[in-house]
C-alpha positions in Angstrom: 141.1 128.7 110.3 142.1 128.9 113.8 140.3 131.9 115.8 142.3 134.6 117.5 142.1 134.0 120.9 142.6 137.2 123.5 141.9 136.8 127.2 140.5 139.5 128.8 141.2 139.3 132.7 138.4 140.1 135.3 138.1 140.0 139.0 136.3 136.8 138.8 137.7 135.1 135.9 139.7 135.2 132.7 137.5 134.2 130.0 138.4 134.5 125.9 137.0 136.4 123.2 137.5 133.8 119.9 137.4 136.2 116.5 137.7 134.0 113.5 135.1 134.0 109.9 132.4 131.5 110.3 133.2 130.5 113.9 129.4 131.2 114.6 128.8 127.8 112.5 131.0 125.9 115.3 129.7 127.4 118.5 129.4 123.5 120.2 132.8 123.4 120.1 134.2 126.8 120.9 131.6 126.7 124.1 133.3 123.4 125.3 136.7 124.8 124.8 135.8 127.8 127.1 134.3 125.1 129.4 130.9 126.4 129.0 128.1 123.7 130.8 125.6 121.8 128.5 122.3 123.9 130.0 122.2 126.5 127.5 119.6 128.9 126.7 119.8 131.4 123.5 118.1 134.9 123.6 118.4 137.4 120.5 116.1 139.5 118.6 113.6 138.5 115.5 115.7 140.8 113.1 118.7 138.6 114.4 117.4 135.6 114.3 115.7 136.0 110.8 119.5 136.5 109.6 121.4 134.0 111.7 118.9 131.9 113.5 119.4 129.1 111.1 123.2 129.3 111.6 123.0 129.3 115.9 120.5 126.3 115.9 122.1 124.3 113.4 125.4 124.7 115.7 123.3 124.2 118.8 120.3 121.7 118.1 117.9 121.5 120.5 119.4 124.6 122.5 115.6 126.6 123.6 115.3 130.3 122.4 113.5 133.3 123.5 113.3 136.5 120.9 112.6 139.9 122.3 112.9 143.6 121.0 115.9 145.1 119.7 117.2 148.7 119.7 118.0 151.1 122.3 114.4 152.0 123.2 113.6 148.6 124.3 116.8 148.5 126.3 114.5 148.8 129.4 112.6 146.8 132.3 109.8 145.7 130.2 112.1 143.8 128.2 114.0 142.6 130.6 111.0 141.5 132.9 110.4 139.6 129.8 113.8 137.6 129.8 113.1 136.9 133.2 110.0 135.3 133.3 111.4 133.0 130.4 114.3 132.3 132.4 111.6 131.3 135.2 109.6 129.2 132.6 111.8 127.2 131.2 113.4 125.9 134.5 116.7 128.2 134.2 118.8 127.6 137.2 122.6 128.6 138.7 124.0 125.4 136.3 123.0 127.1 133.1 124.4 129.6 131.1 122.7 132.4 128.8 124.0 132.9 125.0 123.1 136.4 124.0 122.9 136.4 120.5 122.6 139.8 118.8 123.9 143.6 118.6 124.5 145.6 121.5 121.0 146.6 123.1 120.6 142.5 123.1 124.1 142.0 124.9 123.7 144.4 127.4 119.7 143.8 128.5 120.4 139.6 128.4 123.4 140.5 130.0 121.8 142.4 133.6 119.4 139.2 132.9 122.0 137.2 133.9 124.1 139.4 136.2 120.8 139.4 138.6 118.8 136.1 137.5 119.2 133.8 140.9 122.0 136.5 141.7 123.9 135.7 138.5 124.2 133.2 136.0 126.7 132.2 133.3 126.8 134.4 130.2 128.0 134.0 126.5 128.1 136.9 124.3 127.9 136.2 120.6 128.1 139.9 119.0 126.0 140.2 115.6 127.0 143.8 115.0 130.1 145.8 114.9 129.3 147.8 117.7 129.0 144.2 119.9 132.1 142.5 118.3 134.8 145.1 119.0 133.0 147.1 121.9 129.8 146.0 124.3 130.3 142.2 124.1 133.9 142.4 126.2 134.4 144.1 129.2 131.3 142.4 131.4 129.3 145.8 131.6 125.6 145.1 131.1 123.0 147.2 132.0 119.5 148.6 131.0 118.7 152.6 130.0 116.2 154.8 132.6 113.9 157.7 130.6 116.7 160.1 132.7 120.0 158.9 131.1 121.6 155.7 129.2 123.1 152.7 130.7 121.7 154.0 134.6 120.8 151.0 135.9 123.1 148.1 135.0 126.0 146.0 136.9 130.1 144.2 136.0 129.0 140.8 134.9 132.0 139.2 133.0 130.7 137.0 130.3 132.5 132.9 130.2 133.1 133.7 126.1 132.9 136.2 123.3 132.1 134.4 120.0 133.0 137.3 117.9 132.6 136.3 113.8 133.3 138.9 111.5 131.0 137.2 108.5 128.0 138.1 110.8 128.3 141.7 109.9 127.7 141.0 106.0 124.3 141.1 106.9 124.2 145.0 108.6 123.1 147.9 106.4 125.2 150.3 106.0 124.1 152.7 108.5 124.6 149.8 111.4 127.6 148.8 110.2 128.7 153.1 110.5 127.7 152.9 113.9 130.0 150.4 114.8 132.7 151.6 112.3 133.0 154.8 115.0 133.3 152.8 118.5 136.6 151.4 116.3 137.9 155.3 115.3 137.3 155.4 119.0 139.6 152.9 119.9 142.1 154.5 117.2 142.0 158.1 118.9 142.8 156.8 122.7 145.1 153.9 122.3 146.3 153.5 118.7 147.6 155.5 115.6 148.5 152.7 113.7 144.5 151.2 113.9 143.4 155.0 113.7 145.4 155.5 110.0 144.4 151.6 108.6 140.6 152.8 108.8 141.6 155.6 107.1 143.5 153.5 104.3 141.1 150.8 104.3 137.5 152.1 104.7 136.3 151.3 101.2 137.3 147.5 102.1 135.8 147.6 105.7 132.8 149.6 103.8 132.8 145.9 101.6 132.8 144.0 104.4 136.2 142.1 103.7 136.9 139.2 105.9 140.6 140.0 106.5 140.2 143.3 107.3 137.4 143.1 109.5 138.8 140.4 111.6 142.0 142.4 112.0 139.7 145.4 113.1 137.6 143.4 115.2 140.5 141.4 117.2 142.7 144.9 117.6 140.0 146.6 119.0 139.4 143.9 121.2 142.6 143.6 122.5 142.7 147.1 123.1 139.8 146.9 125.4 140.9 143.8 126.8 144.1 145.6 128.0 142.2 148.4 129.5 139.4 146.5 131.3 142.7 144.1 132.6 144.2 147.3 134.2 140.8 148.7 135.6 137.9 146.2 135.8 134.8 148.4 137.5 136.3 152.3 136.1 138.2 153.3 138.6 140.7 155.1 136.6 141.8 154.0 133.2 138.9 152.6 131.9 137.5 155.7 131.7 138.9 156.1 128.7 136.9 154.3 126.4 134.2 156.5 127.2 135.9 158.8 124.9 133.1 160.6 122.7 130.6 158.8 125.0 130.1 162.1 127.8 128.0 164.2 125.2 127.5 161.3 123.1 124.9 159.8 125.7 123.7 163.0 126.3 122.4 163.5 122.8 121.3 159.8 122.7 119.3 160.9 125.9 117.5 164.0 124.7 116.5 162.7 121.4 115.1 159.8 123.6 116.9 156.9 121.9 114.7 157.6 118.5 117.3 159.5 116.1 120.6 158.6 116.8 122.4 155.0 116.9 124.1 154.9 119.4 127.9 155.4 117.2 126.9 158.1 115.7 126.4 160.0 119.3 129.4 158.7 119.7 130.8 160.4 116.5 129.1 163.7 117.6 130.7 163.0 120.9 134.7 162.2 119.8 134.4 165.9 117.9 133.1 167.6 120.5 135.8 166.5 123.3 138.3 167.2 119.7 136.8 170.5 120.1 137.9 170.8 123.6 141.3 169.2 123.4 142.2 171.5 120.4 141.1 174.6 122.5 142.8 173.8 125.5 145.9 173.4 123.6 146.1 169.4 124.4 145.4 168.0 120.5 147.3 169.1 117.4 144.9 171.0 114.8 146.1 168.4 112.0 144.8 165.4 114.2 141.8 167.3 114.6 141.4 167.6 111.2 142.2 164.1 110.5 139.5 162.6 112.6 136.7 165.2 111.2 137.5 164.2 108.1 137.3 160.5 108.7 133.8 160.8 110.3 132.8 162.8 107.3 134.2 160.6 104.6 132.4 157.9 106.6 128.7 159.0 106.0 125.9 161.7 106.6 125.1 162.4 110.7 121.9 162.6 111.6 121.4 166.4 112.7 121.1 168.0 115.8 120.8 171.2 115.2 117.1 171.8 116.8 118.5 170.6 120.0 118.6 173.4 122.8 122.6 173.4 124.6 120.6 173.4 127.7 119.0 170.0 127.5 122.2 168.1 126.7 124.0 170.3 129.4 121.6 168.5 131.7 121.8 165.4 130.6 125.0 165.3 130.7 125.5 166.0 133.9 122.7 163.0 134.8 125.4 160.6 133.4 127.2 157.8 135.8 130.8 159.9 134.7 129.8 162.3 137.0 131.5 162.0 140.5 131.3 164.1 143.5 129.6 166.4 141.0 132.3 166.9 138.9 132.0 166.1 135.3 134.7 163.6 134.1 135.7 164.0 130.5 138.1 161.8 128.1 140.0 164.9 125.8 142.4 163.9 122.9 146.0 165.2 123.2 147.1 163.3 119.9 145.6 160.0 118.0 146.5 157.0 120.2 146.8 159.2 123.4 144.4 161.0 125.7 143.8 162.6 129.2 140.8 162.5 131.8 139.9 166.3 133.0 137.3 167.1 135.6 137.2 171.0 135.2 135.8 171.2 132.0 133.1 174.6 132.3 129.6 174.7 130.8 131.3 177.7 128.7 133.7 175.3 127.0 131.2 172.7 126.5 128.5 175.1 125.1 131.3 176.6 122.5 132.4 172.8 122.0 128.2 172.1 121.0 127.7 174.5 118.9 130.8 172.9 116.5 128.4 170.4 116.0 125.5 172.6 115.6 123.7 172.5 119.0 122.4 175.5 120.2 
């Protein structure tokens, strides 16, 4: 079967995202077509590797491999430092190119490893999870989390190819595969009914893990993004948009310290909250409203927040890298497929808007 092929333009090149079942058995060749160089070195995660290690080395023999921590708490320095000296070690110079092999805490850390190794290096994404495939792998933001808010420290460091395979994710439990289920609701709300309503119709399949399903998923939510990040690279203007849900979302992520939440279902807590906001101010139709709440429900149990004080995520939220001039940018729904960026959003409305979701 021939991979879908979208090109997502950047400032410094146009590189493709390939989404086709089992192209992460054929990575030599898919690599060469994006005119990746031989000098290739793989980094992922033991959980990772322990389900597709076999797979990556069998499609690139002899291709070294470093394994480091996975999951948002050891998205920081120490495991980066840790990339780095590796990178040292092993001889890693401006002619090679990194493959980072796992979900999205693995994409983003090897990622800044690249964007700053020798002042940047090739990079490969090849997304394990759902969250990476349709969401963190494309776009060429990497970055590490600070103790003080997610994604702080980080830089635009467009990868040479997305290897996106949708038989990867047969392997996520349920809850991972959730997580990643919401960044695609996401994509549903700001830029697409149609996507928005076959989630709806198809979950149970999507839930099974069907291959025709989640490569349709998977290559429309790409496209979306690769649309948005064509239009505005470094989040100027309209990229802002995909932070939909991701304002308050980080902000909860952030108080519970990166231990209860993954990091789509802050974004699920997130989408209702600015759905809250949109309905209040009169910009999102009650019915939509209701139709996205009853997707996220119908989609699984939330991990609760209700012992979490208003005036922690108040602050962390306004720690996060949407703030500008010290004004608070926030993505709000005025119908499913179509949204608005506000800056005048008051600590009233967002208190009202957290206690929808049971914060205090």
């Amino acid at each position: 079967m021939h991979p879908t092929r979208i090109d997502v333009k950047s400032s410094s090149r146009t590189y493709p995202v390939f989404v086709s079942p089992g192209i992460a058995g054929d990575l030599a060749r898919w690599l060469a077509d994006a005119g990746v160089g031989e000098r290739r070195l793989i980094v992922s995660s033991p959980t990772v590797w322990a389900h597709h290690g076999e797979t990556v080395a069998a499609a690139l023999p002899g291709v070294a491999h470093l394994l480091v921590p996975d999951g948002e708490r050891a998205k920081n320095h120490r495991t980066l430092s840790r990339v780095y000296e590796w990178l040292i070690e092993t001889g890693a110079d401006r002619s090679s190119t990194v493959i980072a092999v796992g979900g999205g805490v693995i994409g983003d850390t090897v990622g800044f490893a690249a964007a700053s190794y020798l002042r940047g290096v090739d990079l490969v994404q090849v997304p394990t999870t759902l969250l990476a495939q349709v969401d963190s792998a494309v776009g060429g933001k990497v970055g590490i989390n600070h103790a003080l808010g997610k994604n702080l420290i980080g830089a635009f460091h467009p990868p040479v190819a997305v290897i996106a395979d949708p038989t990867l994710l047969e392997t996520l439990p349920r809850r991972e595969l959730r997580a990643g289920l919401y960044e695609v609701v996401k994509y549903g709300v700001i830029a697409s009914r149609p996507l928005f309503e076959r989630i709806v119709s198809d979950l149970p399949r999507i839930f099974a893990c069907e291959s025709e399903v989640m490569t349709a998923i998977v290559a429309e939510s790409c496209r979306i993004k690769a649309e948005v990040v064509a239009a505005d690279e470094r989040e100027g203007d309209r990229r802002r948009v995909l932070n939909y849900g991701h304002t308050a979302g980080h902000a909860l992520e952030a108080v519970t310290r990166y231990r209860r939440l993954r990091h789509g279902e802050a974004v699920a807590y997130g989408m209702l909250v600015a759905a809250h906001l949109g309905v209040s101010r009169g910009l999102l139709d009650k019915a939509d409203h209701a139709a996205l709440a009853a997707l996220i429900g119908r989609m699984g149990p939330l991990p609760s927040v209700t012992d979490l004080p208003a005036a922690d995520v108040l602050a962390a939220m306004q720690r996060d890298k949407k703030v500008v001039a010290g004004r608070l940018h926030m993505v709000l729904p005025q119908g499913l497929g179509d949204t608005v960026i506000v800056d005048d959003v008051t600590e009233k409305e967002i208190r009202r808007a957290l206690r929808t979701i049971g914060v205090r």
